[in-house]
Structure formats: structure tokens, C-alpha cells
N, C-alpha and C positions, 0 to 999 in steps of 0.2 A: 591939795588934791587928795591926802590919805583920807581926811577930814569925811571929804566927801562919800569916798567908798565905805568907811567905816560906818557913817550914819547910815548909806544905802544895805550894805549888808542888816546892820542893825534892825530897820525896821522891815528886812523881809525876813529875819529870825521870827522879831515877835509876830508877823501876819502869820507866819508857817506854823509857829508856835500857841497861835491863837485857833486856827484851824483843823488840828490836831488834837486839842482840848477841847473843841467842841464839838468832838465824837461823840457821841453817848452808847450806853450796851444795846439802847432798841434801837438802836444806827447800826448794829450789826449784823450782819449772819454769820453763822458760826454752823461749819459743814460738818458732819458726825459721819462715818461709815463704820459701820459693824454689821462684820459677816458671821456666818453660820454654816452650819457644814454636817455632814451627815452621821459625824458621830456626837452629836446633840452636844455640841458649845458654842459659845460667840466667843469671837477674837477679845473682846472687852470686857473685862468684870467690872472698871470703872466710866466713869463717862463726864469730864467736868466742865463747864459751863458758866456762861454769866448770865446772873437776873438781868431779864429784859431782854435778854438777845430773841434775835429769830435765830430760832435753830432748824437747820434744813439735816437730815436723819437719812440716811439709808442703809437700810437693810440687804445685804447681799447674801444670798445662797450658795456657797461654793461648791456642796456636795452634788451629787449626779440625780439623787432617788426623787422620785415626785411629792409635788405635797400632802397628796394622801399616802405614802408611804412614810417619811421623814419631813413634812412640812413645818414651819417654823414663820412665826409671829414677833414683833417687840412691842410690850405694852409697858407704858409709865404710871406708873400708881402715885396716887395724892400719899401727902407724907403720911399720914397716920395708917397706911392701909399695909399689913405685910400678908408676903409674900405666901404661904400656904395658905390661908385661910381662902387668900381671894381664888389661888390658885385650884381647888378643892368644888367653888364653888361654881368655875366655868366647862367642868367635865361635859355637860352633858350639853353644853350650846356651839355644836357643830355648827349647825347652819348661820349661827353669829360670829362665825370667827374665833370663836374661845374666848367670843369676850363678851357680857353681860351686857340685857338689852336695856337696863339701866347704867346709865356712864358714872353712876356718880363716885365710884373710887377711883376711874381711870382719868389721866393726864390727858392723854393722846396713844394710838394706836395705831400700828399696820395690820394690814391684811398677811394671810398668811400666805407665803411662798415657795417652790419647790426648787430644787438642786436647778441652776444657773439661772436663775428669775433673782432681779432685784424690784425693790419700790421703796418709794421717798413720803416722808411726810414734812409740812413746813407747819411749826407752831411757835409760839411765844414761853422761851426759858419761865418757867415757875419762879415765886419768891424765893428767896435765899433758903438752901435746906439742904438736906440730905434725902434724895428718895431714891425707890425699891423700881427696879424694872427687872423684869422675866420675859421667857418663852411660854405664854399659855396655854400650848398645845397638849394636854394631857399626857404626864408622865415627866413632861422634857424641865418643870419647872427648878428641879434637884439640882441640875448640873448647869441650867442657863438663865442665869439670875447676877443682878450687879444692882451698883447703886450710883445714882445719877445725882450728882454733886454740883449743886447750882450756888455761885460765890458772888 
């Protein structure tokens, strides 16, 4: 009779164990929240991740002030892109978000937000790397900046 149990335990080790290993990173999501607040920081300077995951992202506004007073943004840059130059180069595109109406350095992006407004974006973890994400919003890129570390 132990016989029995043991074999039965046994092969629902390996079904359990076999379906557990056949999770993969783009069988994930992987929830992000980083907030922001009206003395121009987010709670995260780091942010780490797996290739392939969906990563579901939200941005939270903790401070009071509106978005056109203290409003705030998270964009992800492709890896080779840093952090001032891009950030230099979106001053003048209010009406885009602070974010250039060519994509081609950004990952993914939010809209920007004001003291108790959140928003989500869902996208696809980048290849293996290390990259650069900021607050676009002109001025705010100094203090609200980290790097998003995909393993």
C-alpha cells in the first residue's frame, strides 16, 4: 500500500513539476507601480524585470498640483538613447506629451498626469539590458530618472 502512495505522490511531483517549468517569461505579467509626487521624484530609481515578460506599468501621481502645474510622465528609452540629450530634445512638444512625434528612441510611454490621476500602460519587457527611463516633462528629467533593468 506505501508502494502505491509513493508512486501516486511521485507522479503528481513530476505533473506539478512539469507544469511549473513550463511557464515561460512571455507567460508572465509582471505589475510595476511607480509613483510620483509633487516634489518632482518617483518612488523608484530602479525597476527590474524579465525579457519577454508583459509588463503592466502604472504610473501613480501622489501629489495634489495639476498637470499643467507639476505634471509628470514615464518614458522608456531604447538602450543606446540617454537621458539628456533626449530629454533636451522634447522641450518644446507640449502638445505631444514631451514625447517626440517620431518614436524611434522610445520604448513605450505614458501620458502625462496630474496630483491623484493614475494610468497603465501593457507592453512587452525589451531584450536583456540595462535602460534609461525619465520624467519628460521639462526641467523634471535631473531628479526623475532610473534605469530599467531587464534579466
Amino acid at each position: 500500500m506505501n508502494l502505491i502512495k509513493f508512486k501516486y505522490v511521485f507522479v503528481l511531483t513530476l505533473l506539478f513539476y512539469g507544469l511549473i517549468s513550463g511557464i515561460h517569461a512571455q507567460d508572465m505579467i509582471q505589475k510595476v507601480i511607480i509613483q510620483s509626487n509633487d516634489g518632482m521624484r518617483f518612488d523608484l530609481d530602479e525597476i527590474q524585470v524579465h525579457a519577454g515578460a508583459t509588463i503592466e506599468l502604472t504610473l501613480v501621481h501622489t501629489g495634489k498640483r495639476t498637470k499643467e502645474e507639476m505634471g509628470h510622465n514615464f518614458v522608456l528609452l531604447n538602450k543606446e538613447v540617454e537621458i539628456r540629450p533626449f530629454a533636451m530634445s522634447v522641450l518644446d512638444e507640449k502638445e505631444n506629451g514631451y514625447v517626440p512625434e517620431s518614436k524611434e528612441d522610445i520604448i513605450v510611454f505614458t501620458d502625462v498626469i496630474g496630483g491623484g490621476e493614475s494610468t497603465t500602460i501593457t507592453f512587452e519587457a525589451p531584450p536583456k539590458g540595462i535602460y534609461n527611463f525619465l520624467c519628460s516633462v521639462p526641467g523634471h528629467f535631473g531628479l526623475m530618472q532610473g534605469k530599467f533593468i531587464v534579466e
